[in-house]
C-alpha positions, 0 to 999 in steps of 0.5 A, a space after each residue: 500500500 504504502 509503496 504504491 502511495 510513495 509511486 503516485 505522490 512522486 509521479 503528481 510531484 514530477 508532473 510540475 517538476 520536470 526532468 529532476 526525478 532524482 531531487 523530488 525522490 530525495 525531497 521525499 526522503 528528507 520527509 519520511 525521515 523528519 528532516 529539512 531541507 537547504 536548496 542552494 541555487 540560482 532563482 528561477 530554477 524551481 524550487 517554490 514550485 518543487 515545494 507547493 507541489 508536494 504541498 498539494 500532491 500529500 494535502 498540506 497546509 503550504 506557506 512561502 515566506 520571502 526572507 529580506 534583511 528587514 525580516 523580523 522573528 516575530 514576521 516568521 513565528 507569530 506574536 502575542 496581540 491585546 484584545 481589548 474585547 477579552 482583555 487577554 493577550 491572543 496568539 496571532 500564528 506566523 507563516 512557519 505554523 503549517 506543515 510544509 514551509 518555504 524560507 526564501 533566500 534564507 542568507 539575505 535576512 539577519 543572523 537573529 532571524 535566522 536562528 529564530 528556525 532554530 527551535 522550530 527545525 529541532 525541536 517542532 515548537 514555537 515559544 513566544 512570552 514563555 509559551 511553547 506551541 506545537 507546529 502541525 505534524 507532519 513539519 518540513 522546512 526547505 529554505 533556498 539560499 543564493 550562491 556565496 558571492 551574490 549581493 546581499 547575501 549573509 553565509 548561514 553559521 554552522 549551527 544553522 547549516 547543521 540542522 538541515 538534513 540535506 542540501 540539494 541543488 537543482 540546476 539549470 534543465 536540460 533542452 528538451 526539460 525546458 521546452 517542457 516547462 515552456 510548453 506547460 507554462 503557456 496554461 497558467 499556474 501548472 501546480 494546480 493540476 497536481 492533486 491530492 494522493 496522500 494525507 498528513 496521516 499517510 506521512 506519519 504513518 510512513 515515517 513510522 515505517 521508515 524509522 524501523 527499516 532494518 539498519 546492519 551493523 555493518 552499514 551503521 559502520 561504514 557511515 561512521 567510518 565515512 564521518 571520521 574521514 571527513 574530520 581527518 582529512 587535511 582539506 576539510 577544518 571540520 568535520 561530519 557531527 554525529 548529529 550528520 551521521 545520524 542524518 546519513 543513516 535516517 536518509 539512507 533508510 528512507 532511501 530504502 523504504 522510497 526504494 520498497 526494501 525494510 533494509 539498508 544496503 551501503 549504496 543507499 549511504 553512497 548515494 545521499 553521503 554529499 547531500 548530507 555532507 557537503 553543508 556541514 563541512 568546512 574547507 581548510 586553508 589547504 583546499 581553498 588555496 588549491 582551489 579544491 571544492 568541498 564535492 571534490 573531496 566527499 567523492 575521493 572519500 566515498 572512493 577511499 572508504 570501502 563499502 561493506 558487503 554485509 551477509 544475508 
């Protein structure tokens, strides 16, 4: 049942994201496993509608929320308001009280309106005057961010990178893509055909499911074996967090459940190892003088590391 759901929300997904299978199927993944996601990337690309498709293809609530320098915290997690009718304070809800939440361009608002996601990314709750409020479940966050370099832009700390579970980036498509999406866009808004195959139950359920894919020993191994390398590596100044590994390892079984298996096979780790990694790596001195990218590198490490073949 479930496998049949996870086919039909991914071919209403693909029907307004055109020719990016494989970043819809790993957006998908960052759901089931409860984890959020950084796109970065040019505008234009997208990446709203990759989110308001899924928003519409599993029946959820969807906000989108332009992020400027002059974005306060309480723009994003709501406020206290007096009524005077009542004489008590009542909670006016932000844009971030909703299941899927689309924070664009991130690095172009304010350090402290940035870690206002925080709590929210980690702990699935908003505190405002000491009053801790739930967000709805399922909660997913993807926030776009413009490449280092583009005006206006401030780089997210590390502690904020950290709590994204992976970072994807979409490109630019292909020839035959784009004349697609041409030909699609002459009709108006092409998400609105997408229609609901899944619910917000059918989400928890799966993630249910997905947390208790079987994970070898061997594999848990491997992952931390592939983590220690990137904190020994004289290219990177630092390393994967064990909160990376765990993100490695809630990827990869997702990946396996998306894939219709109870059990993780070391190529489902290959496979998102640099979505998980690239974002929480920092290039040393040595990399960036030689002009070495952080992709580079995770790649000769997946090479160097060899994969366990675990018995039956």
């Amino acid at each position: 049942m479930s496998r049949e759901m996870i086919s039909e929300i991914l071919q209403e997904v693909k029907q307004s994201v055109v020719g990016k299978d494989e970043i819809v199927e790993k957006v998908l993944c960052a759901l089931l496993a409860r984890g959020h996601i950084l796109i970065e990337d040019i505008p234009g690309v997208g990446k709203t509608t990759l989110a308001m498709a899924f928003a519409r293809a599993i029946d959820l609530e969807a906000n989108r929320m332009q992020f400027t320098p002059d974005v306060l915290p309480a723009d994003i997690i709501g406020f206290h308001l007096y009524q005077k009718d009542s004489r008590e304070f009542e909670y006016q809800k932000g844009p971030i009280m909703c299941n899927v939440f689309l924070a664009d361009e991130i690095n172009r608002t304010s350090p402290k309106t940035q870690s206002a996601l925080l709590e929210v990314m980690e702990e699935g709750t908003v505190t405002i005057d000491g009053v801790t409020r739930p967000v709805p479940n399922p909660f997913l966050v993807i926030a776009t961010q413009n490449p280092a370099g583009s005006a206006g832009t401030q780089l997210l700390p590390e502690s904020q990178l950290d709590r994204f579970m992976i970072k994807l980036t979409m490109g630019y498509p292909n020839r035959s893509d784009e004349i697609t999406i041409l030909k699609q866009n002459r009709s108006g808004n092409h998400t609105a055909e997408v229609h609901p195959v899944a619910s917000a139950d059918d989400i928890l359920q799966m993630q249910e499911e997905v947390s208790e894919v079987y994970v070898h020993h061997l594999v848990d191994e491997y992952a931390v074996r592939l983590a220690e390398k990137t904190r020994e590596s004289s290219f990177l100044e630092l390393g994967i967090s064990p909160r990376g590994t765990i993100a490695l390892i809630r990827m990869a079984q997702a990946r396996a459940y998306v894939q219709g298996r109870n059990y993780v096979l070391p190529e489902d780790v290959r496979v998102i190892f640099r979505d998980v990694a690239e974002h929480r790596v920092l290039l040393s001195t040595k990399a960036r003088v030689s002009h070495i990218h952080a992709a580079k590198i995770l790649e000769q490490i997946l090479d160097e590391v060899p994969a366990p073949r675990p018995k039956k």
